[in-house]
C-alpha positions as CSV (number, residue, x, y, z in Angstrom):
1,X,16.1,3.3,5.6
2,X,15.1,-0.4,6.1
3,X,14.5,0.5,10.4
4,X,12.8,3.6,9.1
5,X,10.7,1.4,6.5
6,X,9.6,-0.7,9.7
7,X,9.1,1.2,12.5
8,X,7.6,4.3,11.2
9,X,4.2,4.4,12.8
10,X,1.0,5.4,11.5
11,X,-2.8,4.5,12.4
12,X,-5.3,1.9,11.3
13,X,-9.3,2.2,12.6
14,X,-7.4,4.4,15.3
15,X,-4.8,1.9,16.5
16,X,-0.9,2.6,15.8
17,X,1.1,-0.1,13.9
18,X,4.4,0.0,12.3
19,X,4.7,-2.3,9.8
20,X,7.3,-4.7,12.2
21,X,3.8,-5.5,13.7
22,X,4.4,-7.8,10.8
23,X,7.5,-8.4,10.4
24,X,8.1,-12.0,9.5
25,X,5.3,-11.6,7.1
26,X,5.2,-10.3,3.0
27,X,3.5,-7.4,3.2
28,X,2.1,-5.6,0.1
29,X,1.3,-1.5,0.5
30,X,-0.5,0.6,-1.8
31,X,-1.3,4.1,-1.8
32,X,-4.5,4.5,-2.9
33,X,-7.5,7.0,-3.6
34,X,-11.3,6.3,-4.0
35,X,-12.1,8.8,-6.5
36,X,-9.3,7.9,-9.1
37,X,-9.9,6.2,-12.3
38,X,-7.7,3.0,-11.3
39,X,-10.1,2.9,-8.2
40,X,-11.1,-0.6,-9.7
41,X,-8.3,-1.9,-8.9
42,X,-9.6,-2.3,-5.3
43,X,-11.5,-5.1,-6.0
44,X,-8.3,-7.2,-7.4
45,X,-6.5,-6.0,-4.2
46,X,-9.3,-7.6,-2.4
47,X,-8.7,-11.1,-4.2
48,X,-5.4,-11.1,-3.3
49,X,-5.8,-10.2,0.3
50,X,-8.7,-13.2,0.2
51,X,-6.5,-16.1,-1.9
52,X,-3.4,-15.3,0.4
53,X,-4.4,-13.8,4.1
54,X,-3.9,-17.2,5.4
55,X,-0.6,-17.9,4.0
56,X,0.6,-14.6,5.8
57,X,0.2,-12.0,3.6
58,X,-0.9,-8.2,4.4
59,X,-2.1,-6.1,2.5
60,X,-2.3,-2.7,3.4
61,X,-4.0,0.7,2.2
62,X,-2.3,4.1,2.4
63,X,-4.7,6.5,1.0
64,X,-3.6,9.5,-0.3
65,X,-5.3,12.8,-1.7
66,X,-2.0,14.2,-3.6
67,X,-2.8,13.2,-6.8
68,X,-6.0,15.5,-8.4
69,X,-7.9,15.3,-4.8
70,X,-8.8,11.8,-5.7
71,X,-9.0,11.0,-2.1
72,X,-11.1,13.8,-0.8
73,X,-12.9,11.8,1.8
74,X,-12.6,11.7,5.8
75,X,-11.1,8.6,6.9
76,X,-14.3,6.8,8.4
77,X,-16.0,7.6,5.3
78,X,-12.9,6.8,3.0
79,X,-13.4,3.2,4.6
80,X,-16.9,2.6,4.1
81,X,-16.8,3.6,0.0
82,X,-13.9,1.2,0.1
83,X,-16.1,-1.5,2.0
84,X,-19.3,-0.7,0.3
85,X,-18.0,0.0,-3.3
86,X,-15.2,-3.0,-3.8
87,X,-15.7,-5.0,-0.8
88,X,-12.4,-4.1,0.6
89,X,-11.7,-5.9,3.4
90,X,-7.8,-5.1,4.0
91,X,-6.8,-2.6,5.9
92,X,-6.5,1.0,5.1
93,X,-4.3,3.9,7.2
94,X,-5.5,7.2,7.8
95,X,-5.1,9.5,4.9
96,X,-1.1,10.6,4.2
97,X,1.2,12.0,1.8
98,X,3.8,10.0,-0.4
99,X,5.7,12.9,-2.1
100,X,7.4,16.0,-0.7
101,X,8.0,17.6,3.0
102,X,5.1,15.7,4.8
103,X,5.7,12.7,2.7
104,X,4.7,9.7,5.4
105,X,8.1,8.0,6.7
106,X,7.0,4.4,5.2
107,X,6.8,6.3,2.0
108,X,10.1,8.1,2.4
109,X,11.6,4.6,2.9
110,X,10.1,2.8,0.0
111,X,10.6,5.4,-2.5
112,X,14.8,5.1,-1.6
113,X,14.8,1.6,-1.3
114,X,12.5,0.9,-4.6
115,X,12.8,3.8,-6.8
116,X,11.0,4.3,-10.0
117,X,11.3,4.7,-13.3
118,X,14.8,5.9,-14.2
119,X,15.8,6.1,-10.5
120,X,12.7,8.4,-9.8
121,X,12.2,8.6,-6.0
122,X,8.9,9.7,-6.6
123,X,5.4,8.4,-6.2
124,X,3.7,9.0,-9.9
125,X,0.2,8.9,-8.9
126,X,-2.5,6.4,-6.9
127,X,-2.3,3.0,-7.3
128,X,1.9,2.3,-6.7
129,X,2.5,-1.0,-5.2
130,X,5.2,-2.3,-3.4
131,X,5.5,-5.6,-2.0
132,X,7.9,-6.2,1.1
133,X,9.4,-9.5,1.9
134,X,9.5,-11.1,5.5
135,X,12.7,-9.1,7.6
136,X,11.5,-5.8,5.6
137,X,13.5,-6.7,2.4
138,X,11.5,-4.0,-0.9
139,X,11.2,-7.0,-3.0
140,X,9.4,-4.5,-6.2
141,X,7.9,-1.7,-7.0
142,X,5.0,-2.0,-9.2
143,X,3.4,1.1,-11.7
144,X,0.5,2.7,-10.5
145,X,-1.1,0.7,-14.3
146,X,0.2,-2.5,-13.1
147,X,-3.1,-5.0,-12.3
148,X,-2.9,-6.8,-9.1
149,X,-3.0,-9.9,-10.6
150,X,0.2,-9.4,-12.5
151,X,1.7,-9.5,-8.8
152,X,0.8,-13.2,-7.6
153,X,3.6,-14.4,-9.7
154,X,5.7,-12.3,-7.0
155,X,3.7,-13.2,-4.4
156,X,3.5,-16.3,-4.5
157,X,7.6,-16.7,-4.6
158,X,7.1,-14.9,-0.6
159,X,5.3,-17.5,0.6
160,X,6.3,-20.7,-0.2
């Protein structure tokens, strides 16, 4: 599951990347969704990419329409609310699934390696958070409710 975690492929602004593109790097992924009530939590994401992009980590968007067709946007356009709306400045992947038969293979990964609640492989809803140590090591996986700023506590521990 951990080689599955980091080579699985998927595309950013039209360019593939797996996430061993950064490897030796925390990364933190999030599915995400425009239109859902916990899209505020974009602009904390944002903070966190700002206060620790230099130290190595990445954050990264996976938006998702699953959950209520929160995400019911094109992928250009899903960018530009996200720029224009929170100031996001991370990057987001094209649009996939996390749950069922078409579930993205980074999402497939992180739900075995970090499940949920009471084992739960599933993705609850927009908003779930995992951050990855350097090597590809699922250090959490954070609620959908969780803030972003109840995660620098974990962050920080990657980077020092």
């Amino acid at each position: 599951m951990k080689d599955q975690l980091l080579t699985s492929t998927f595309k950013i602004a039209g360019k593939t990347h797996s996430l061993s593109d950064w490897g030796e790097q925390p990364i933190l992924v999030i599915n995400t969704a425009t239109k859902c009530g916990l899209a505020p939590q974009f602009e904390g994401l944002e903070k966190i990419h700002q206060q620790y992009k230099e130290k190595g980590l990445k954050v990264i968007g996976f938006p998702c329409n699953q959950f209520a067709n929160q995400e019911p946007e094109t992928d250009d356009s899903m960018a530009t609310a996200c720029q224009i709306n929170f100031g996001v400045s991370f990057d987001l992947t094209e649009k996939v699934d996390v749950n069922g038969a078409d579930a993205h293979p980074v999402y497939q990964a992180l739900s075995s390696l970090a499940p949920g609640a009471l084992g739960t492989k599933s993705i609850k809803w927009n908003f779930t958070k995992f951050l990855i140590a350097p090597g590809g090591k699922v250090v959490k996986r954070y609620s959908p409710t969780t803030k972003p700023e109840n995660l620098i506590k974990d962050i920080e521990a990657l980077i020092r």
